[in-house]
ChimeraX commands (.cxc) that place a marker at each C-alpha (Angstrom):
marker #1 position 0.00,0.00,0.00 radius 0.5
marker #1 position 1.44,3.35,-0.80 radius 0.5
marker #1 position 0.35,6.60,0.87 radius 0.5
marker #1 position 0.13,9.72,-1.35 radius 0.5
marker #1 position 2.78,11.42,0.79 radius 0.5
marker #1 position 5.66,8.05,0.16 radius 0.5
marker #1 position 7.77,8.13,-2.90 radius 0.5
marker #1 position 7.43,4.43,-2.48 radius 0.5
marker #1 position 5.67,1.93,-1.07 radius 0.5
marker #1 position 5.26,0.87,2.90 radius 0.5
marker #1 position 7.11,-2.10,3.65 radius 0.5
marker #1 position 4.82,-5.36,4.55 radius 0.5
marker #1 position 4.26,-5.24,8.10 radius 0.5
marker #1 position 2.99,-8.23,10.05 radius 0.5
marker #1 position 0.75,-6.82,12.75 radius 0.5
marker #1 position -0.21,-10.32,14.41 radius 0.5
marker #1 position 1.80,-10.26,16.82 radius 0.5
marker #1 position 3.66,-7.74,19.19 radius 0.5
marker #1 position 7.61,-6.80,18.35 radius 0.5
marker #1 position 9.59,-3.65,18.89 radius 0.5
marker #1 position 10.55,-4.22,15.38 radius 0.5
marker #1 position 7.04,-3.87,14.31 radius 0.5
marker #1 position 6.33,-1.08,16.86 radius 0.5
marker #1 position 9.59,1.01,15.30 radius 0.5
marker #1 position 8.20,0.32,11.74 radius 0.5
marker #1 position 4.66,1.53,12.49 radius 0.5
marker #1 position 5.95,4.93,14.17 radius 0.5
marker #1 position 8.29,5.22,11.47 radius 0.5
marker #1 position 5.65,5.17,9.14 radius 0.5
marker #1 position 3.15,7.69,11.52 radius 0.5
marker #1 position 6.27,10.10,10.85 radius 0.5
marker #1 position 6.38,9.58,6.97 radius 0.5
marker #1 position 2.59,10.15,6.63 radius 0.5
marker #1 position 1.82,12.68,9.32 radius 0.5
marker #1 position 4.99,14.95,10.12 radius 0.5
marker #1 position 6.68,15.01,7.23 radius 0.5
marker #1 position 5.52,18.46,5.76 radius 0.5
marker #1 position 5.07,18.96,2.09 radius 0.5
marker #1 position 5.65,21.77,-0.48 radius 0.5
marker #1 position 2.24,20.83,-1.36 radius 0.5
marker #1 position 1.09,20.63,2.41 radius 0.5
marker #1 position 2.35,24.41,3.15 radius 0.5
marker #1 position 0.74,25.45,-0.09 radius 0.5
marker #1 position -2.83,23.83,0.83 radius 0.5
marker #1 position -2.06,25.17,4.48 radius 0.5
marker #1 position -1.53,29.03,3.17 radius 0.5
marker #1 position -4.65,28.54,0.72 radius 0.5
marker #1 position -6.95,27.30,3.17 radius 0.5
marker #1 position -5.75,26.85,6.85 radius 0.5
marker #1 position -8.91,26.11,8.50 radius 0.5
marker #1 position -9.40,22.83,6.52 radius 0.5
marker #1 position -5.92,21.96,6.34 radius 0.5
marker #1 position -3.07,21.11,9.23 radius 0.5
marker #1 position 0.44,20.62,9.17 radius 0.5
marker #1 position 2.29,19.76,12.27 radius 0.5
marker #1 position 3.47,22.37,14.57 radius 0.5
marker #1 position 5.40,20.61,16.63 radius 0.5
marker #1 position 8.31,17.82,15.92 radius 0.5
marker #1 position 7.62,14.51,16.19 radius 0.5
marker #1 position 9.80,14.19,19.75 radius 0.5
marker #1 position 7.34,16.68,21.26 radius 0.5
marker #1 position 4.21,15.84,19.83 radius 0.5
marker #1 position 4.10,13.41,22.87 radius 0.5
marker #1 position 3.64,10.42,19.51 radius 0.5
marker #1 position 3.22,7.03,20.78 radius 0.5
marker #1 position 2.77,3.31,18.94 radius 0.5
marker #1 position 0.89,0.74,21.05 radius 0.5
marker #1 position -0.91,-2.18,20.73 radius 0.5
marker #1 position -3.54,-2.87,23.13 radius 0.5
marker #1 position -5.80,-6.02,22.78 radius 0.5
marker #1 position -5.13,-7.32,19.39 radius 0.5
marker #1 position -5.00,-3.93,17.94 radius 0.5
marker #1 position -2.35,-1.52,16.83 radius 0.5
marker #1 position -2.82,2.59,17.37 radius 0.5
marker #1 position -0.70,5.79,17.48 radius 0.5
marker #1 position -1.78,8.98,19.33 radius 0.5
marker #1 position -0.20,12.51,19.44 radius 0.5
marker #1 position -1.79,15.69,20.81 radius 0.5
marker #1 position -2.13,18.66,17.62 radius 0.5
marker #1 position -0.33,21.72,19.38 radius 0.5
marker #1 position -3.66,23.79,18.50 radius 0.5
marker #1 position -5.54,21.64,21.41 radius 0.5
marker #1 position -5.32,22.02,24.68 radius 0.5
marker #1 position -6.19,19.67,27.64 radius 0.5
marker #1 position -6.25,22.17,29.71 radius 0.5
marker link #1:1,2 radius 0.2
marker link #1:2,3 radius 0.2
marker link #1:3,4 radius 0.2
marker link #1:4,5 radius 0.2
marker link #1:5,6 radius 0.2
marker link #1:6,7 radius 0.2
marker link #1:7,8 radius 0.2
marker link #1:8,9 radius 0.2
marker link #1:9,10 radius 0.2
marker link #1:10,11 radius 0.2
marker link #1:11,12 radius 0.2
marker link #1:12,13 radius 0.2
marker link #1:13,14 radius 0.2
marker link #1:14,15 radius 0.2
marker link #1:15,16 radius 0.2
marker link #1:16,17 radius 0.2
marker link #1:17,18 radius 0.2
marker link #1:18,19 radius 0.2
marker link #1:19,20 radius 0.2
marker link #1:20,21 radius 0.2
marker link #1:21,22 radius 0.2
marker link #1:22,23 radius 0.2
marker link #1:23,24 radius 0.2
marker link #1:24,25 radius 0.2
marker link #1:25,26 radius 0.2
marker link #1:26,27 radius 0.2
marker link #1:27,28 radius 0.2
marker link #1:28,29 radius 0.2
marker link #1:29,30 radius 0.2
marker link #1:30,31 radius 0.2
marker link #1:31,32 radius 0.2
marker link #1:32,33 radius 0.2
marker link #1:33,34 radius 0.2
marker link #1:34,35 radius 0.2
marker link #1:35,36 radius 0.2
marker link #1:36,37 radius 0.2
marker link #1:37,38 radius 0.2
marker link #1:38,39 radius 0.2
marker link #1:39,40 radius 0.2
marker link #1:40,41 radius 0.2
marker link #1:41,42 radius 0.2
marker link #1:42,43 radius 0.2
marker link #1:43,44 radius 0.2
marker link #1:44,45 radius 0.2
marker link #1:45,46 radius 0.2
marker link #1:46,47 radius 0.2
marker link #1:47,48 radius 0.2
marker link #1:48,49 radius 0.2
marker link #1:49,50 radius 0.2
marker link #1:50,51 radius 0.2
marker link #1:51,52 radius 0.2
marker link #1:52,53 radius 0.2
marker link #1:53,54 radius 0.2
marker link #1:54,55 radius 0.2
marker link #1:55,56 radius 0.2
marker link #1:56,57 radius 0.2
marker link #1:57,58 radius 0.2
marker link #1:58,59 radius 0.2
marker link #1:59,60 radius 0.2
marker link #1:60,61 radius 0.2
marker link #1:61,62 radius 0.2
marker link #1:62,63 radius 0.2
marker link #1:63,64 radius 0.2
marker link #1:64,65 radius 0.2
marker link #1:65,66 radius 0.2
marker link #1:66,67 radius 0.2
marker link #1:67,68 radius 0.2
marker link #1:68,69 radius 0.2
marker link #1:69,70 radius 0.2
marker link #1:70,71 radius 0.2
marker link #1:71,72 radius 0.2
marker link #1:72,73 radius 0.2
marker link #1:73,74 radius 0.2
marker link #1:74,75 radius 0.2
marker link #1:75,76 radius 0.2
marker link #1:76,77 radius 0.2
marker link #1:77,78 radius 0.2
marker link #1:78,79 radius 0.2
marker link #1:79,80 radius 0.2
marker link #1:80,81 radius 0.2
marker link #1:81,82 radius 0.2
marker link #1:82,83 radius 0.2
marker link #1:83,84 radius 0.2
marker link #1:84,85 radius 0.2
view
């Protein structure tokens, strides 16, 4: 499967099971898709930045996190823009 934001495809990852192998692949992968900013991202950012987000804040303090919990893998980060306070 190839996301529109890879230059090439994501490597086959087996998600049965739990590995720190696996786990450094899937956050590997959060960063390609989701903090890796994008001529194109800025551009759709500066055109319309209501509907559009880039990240604010670098991966290491974006608080990101890989887990697997009951069968399932997830990744979480908080946006900069929210607050939980």
């Amino acid at each position: 499967m190839r996301h529109p934001r890879q230059s090439t495809p994501a490597p086959s990852i087996d998600l049965s099971t739990y590995t720190e192998a696996t786990g450094r692949q899937l956050y590997d992968l959060v960063v390609a898709i989701h903090f890796t900013v994008t001529p194109e991202d800025r551009a759709a950012y500066a055109a319309d930045p209501e509907n559009h987000w880039i990240p604010t804040l670098p991966r290491d303090q974006s608080g990101l996190v890989v887990g697997r919990a009951p069968g399932r893998w997830w990744a979480s980060w908080i946006p900069r823009r929210l607050s939980l306070y």
